[in-house]
N, C-alpha and C positions, 0 to 999 in steps of 0.2 A: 272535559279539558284534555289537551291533546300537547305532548311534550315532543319537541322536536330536539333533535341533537347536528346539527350543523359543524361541519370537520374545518371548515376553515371560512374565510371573509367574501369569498360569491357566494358561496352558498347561503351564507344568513342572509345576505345582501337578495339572491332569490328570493330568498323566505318571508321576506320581510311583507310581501303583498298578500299571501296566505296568510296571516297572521290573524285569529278572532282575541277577543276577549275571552280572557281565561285561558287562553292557549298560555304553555308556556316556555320557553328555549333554555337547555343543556347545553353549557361548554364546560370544555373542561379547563380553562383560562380564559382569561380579558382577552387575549391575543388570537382565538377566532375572532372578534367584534370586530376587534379595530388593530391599526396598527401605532398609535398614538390617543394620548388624552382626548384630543378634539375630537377624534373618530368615534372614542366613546362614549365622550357625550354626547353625539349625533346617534349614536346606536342607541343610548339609553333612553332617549326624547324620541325614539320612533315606538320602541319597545313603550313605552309610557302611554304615547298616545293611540295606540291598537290597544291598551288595556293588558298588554299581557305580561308575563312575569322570566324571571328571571333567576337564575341559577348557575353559579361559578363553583365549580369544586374546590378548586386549585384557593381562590380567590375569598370561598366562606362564604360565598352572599348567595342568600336565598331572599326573593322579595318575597314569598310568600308568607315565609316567619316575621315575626316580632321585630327582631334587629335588624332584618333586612328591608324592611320597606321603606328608611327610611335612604336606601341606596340613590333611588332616581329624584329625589329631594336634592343629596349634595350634586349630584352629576348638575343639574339645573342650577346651583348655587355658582359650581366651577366653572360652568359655561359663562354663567352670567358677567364670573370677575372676569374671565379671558379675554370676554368680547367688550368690557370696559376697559379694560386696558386705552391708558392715552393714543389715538390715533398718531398722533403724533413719532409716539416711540414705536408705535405699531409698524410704520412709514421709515421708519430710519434703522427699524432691525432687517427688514423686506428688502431695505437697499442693500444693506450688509452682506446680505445674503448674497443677492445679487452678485455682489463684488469679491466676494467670495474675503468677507473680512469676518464676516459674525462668527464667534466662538462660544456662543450660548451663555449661560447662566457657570460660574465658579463652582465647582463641582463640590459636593459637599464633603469634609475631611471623615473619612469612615477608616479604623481600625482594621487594615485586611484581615490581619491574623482574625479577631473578632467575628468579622463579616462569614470571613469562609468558614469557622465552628458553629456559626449561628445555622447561618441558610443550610449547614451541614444537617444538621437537627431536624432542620426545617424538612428537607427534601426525604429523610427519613420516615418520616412519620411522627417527630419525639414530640415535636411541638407545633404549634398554628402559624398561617401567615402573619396574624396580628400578634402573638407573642415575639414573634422574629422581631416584627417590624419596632414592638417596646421596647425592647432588649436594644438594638440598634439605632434607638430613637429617630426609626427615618419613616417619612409617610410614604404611603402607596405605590405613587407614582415614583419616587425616588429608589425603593426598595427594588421594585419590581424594573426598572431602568438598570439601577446597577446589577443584576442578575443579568438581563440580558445582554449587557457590554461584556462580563465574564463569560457568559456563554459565546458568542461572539470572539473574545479574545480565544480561548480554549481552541474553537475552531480555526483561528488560524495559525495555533502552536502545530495541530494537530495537522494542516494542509503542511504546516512547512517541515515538519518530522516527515509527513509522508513525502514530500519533493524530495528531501534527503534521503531517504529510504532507496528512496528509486534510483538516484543518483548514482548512490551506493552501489544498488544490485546491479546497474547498467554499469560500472564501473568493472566492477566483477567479473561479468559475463564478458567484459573486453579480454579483461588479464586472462578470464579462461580461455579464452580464444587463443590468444598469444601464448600462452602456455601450452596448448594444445599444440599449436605449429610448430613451436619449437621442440617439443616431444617427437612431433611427426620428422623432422628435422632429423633427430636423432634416430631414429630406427633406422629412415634410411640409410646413414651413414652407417651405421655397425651394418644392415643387412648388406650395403656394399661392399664393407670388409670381410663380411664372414663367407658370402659368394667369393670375392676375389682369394681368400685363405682353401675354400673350397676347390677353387680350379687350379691353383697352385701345387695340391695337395695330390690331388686326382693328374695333373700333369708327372710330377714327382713319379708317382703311380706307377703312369706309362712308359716313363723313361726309366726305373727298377725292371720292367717287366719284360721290353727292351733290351737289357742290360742278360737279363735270364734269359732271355730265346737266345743270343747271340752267343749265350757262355754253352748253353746245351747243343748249339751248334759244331759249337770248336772242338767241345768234346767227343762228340760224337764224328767227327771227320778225328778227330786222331784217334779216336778210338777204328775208325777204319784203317786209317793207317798204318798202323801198326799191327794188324789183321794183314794188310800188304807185304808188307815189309817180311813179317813172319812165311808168308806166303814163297815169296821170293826165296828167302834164306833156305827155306826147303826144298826148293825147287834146286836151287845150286848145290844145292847138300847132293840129291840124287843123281845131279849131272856128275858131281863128281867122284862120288862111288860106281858111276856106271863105266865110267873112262879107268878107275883104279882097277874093276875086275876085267876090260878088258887089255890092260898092260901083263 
């Protein structure tokens, strides 16, 4: 016997021509098989008729045990009622469709609070899919649909958090920008005031220094000056004792 493990629906769908008697296929959900009831019951009528077996983790069914062989029985039972369905209503759901008026079957009134503690258990490990599905009084198909609409929902809580997120961060990265410029804004300005206080300061400077060559000038001419003057006065002094000894 040969156990195959197929990751998702082409692959089984490959596999399905390989397939001997006694072979037998691993998933780990209904949801490699098929994406829909009908799908699986066409998965399970092929698997049936290759003779080989079957094994869901997620799902509890092993056709090789006891309780599971009686699996591809109901799968054949649900085909059976589907495809008896009144052509009629068959015909005028197809239209619906069509028209985009069908809103399916009235969805069945389930306890959120309940639902999300149970499947909470469930996904744990605390308890089985069919204890969930007792406890919640829902069968298969319904249990395992409502999971996947919460899953489903989740994800697009989780797209539209993350679009906000992003929004956000983009939002951000604006003001920082704007923030930044006008930072930028301001440096210039003080660095054009502390330059203009700079040459101000430094002008100031030159005209003190200016002000000091021009004083060291003056002094220094009357500091000659008066080096003259003294000059003179001597000179007149000797002329005129020279004229007193010759009287």
């Amino acid at each position: 016997m040969t156990i195959y493990t197929p990751t998702d629906r082409k692959a089984f769908q490959a596999l399905l021509s390989a397939l001997r008697e006694g072979d037998c296929v691993q998933v780990g959900s209904f949801s490699v098989l098929a994406a829909n009831s009908a799908e699986l019951f066409e998965a399970a009528a092929a698997l049936e008729t290759r003779g080989a077996e079957l094994i869901s983790l997620r799902d509890e069914i092993d056709t090789r045990a006891e309780g599971g062989k009686a699996f591809f029985a109901l799968c054949r039972s649900l085909s059976a009622l589907d495809a008896a369905r009144p052509p009629r209503r068959r015909e005028g759901v197809e239209k619906a469709k069509e028209e985009g008026r069908y809103k399916g079957r009235k969805p069945i009134a389930v306890d959120e609070g309940l639902f999300d503690s149970v499947v909470s258990l469930w996904q744990s490990g605390q308890i089985t899919a069919r204890d969930a599905m007792a406890r919640l009084d829902l069968k298969p198909n319904t249990f395992y649909r409502r999971i996947k609409e919460r899953e489903e929902m989740k994800m697009k809580d989780y797209k539209k958090v993350e679009q906000e997120l992003k929004a956000e961060i983009k939002e951000a990265a604006k003001q920082s920008r704007r923030d930044l410029d006008e930072l930028k804004k301001q440096v210039r300005a003080e660095a054009k005031e502390v330059k203009k206080a700079a040459d101000e300061k430094l002008e100031l400077h030159d005209v003190e220094r200016e002000m000091r060559h021009d004083r060291m000038r003056a002094e220094a001419e009357h500091r000659d000056a008066v080096r003259q003057m003294r000059k003179d006065v001597e000179a007149e002094a000797r002329e005129l004792k020279k004229l007193a000894e010759q009287d």
